[in-house]
VOGU-3710 file (C-alpha; in Angstrom, 3 decimals, decimal comma):
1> xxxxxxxxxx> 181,497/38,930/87,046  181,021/41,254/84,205  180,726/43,959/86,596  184,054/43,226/88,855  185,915/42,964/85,442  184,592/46,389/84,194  185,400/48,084/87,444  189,037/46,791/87,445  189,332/48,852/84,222  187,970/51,376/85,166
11> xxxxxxxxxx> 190,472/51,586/88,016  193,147/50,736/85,753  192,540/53,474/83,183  192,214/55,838/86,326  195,897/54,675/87,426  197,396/54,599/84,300  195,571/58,013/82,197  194,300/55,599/79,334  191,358/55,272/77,491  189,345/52,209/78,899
21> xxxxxxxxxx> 187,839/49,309/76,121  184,346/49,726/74,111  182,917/47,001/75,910  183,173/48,545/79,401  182,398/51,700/78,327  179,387/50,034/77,377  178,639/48,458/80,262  179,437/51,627/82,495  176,856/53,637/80,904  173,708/50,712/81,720
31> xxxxxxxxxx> 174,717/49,801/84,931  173,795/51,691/87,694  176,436/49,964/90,281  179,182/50,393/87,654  178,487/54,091/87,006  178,542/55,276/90,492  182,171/53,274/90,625  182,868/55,456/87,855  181,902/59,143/88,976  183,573/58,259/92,314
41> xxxxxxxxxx> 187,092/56,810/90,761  187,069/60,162/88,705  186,502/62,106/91,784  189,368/60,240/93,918  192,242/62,442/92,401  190,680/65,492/93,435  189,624/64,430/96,888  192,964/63,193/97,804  194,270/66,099/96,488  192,603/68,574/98,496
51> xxxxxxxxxx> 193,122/66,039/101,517  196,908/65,878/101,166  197,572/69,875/102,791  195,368/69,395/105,502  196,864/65,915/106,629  200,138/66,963/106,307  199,771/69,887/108,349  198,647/67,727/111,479  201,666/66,165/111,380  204,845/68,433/113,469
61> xxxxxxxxxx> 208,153/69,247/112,162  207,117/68,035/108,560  207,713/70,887/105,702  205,569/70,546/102,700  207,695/70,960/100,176  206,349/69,310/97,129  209,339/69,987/94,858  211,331/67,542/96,381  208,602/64,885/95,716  209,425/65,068/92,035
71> xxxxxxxxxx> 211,908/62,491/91,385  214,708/63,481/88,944  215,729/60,609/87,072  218,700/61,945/85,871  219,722/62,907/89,501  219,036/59,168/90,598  221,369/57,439/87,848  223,985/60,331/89,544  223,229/58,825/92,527  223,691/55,088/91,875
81> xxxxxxxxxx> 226,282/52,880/93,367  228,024/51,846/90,287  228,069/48,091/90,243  231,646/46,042/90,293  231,883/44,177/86,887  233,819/40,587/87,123  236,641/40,586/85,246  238,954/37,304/85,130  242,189/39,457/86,386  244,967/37,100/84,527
91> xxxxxxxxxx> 247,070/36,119/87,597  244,606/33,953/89,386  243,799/32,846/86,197  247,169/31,831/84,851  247,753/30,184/88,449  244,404/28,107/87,803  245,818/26,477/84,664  249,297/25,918/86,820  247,371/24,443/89,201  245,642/22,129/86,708
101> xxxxxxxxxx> 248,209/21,187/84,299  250,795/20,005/87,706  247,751/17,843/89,227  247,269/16,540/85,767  251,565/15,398/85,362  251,304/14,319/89,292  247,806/11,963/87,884  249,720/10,432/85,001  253,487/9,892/86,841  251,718/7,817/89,656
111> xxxxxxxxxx> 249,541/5,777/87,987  251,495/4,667/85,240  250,351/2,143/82,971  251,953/-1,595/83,465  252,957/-2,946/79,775  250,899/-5,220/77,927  251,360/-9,119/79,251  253,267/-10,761/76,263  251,738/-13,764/74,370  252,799/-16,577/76,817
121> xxxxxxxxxx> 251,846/-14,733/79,917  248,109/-14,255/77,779  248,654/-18,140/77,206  249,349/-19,085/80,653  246,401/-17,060/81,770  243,633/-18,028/79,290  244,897/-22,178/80,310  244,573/-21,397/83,923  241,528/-19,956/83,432  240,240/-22,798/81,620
131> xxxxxxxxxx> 241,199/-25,172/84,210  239,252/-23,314/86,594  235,832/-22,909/84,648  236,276/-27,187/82,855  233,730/-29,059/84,748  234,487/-32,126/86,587  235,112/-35,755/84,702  232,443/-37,138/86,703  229,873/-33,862/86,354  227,209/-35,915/84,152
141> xxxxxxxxxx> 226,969/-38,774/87,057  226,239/-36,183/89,265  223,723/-34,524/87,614  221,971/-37,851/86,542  222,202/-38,701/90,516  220,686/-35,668/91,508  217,611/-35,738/88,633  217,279/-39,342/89,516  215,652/-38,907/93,306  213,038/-35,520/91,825
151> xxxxxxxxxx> 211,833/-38,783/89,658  211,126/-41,015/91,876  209,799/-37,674/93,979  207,075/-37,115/91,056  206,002/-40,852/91,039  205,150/-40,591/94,643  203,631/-37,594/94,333  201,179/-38,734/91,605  200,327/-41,829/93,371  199,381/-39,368/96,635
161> xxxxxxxxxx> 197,219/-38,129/94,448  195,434/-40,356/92,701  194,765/-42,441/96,067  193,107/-38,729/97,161  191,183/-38,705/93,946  189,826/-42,267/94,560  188,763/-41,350/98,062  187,159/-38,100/97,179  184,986/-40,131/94,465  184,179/-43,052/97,089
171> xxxxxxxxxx> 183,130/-40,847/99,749  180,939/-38,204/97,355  179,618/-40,567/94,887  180,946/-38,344/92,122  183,035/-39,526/89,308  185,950/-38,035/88,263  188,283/-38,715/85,074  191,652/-38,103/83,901  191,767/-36,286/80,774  192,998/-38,070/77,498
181> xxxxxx> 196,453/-35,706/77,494  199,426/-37,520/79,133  200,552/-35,190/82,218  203,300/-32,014/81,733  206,140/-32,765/83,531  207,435/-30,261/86,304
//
């Protein structure tokens, strides 16, 4: 691990032309793997160097003329496509707000708002209203008629099971007792 990091700086400070860190200077001067990485990224400029003529004169109808390899900055920015700014031009703009403030007039003439109901309309409303929600004259009957069968429901139901209870305890000579607490209601 140490070894991969070291040699990724010292490919890095080959790259770039910098000085590499302590520590893998270190390191490059103990280990053997690290300083033959060394002597052969110092000797990579050179080789490819001396390379570069004889590869590019295999290669037909290709001039070698490294001058034009140099990239001139200032001839680039000479070069560039100047870029379109955005600018809000002032007649789409002012039609825009048109546009706005007539969908905003067209808004408020069509849905106008009706006046307020006066106070005996409110009145006739709120007692028609209360007609409608008032519960029947005969609504406590009802309910006492309808709560009335679930009674008589439960007592059956706790007689079903008692009778079960008294079986189970006949038929498994087991004994079983009702607590002391009076039953919760459903």
């Amino acid at each position: 691990m140490f070894c991969h990091l070291t040699r990724w700086l010292i490919s890095r400070a080959e790259d770039r032309g910098k000085s590499r860190p302590r520590f893998a200077e270190r390191h490059a001067a103990r280990c053997g793997a690290c300083i033959e990485y060394d002597r052969f990224a110092a000797s990579l400029p050179s080789r490819l160097s001396g390379e570069r003529p004889a590869f590019l004169a295999a290669v037909p109808d290709f001039p070698l003329i490294e001058a034009k390899w140099v990239v001139d900055r200032a001839d680039r920015r000479k070069r560039e496509i100047p870029r379109r700014r955005l600018l809000l031009h002032p007649f789409p703009a002012a039609a825009a707000v048109l546009v706005v403030v007539a969908a905003a007039l067209l808004v408020f003439q069509v849905f106008r708002r009706e006046p307020s109901p006066t106070p005996g309309e409110r009145a006739a409303a709120l007692a028609t209203l209360k007609s409608i929600t008032a519960a029947p004259d005969g609504f406590q009957g009802v309910v006492k008629e309808a709560e009335s069968p679930l009674a008589r429901e439960r007592q059956i139901l706790e007689k079903s099971v008692l009778s079960a209870v008294e079986y189970l305890q006949a038929r498994l000579n087991i004994r079983i007792e009702r607590k002391k607490e009076a039953p919760k209601s459903l």
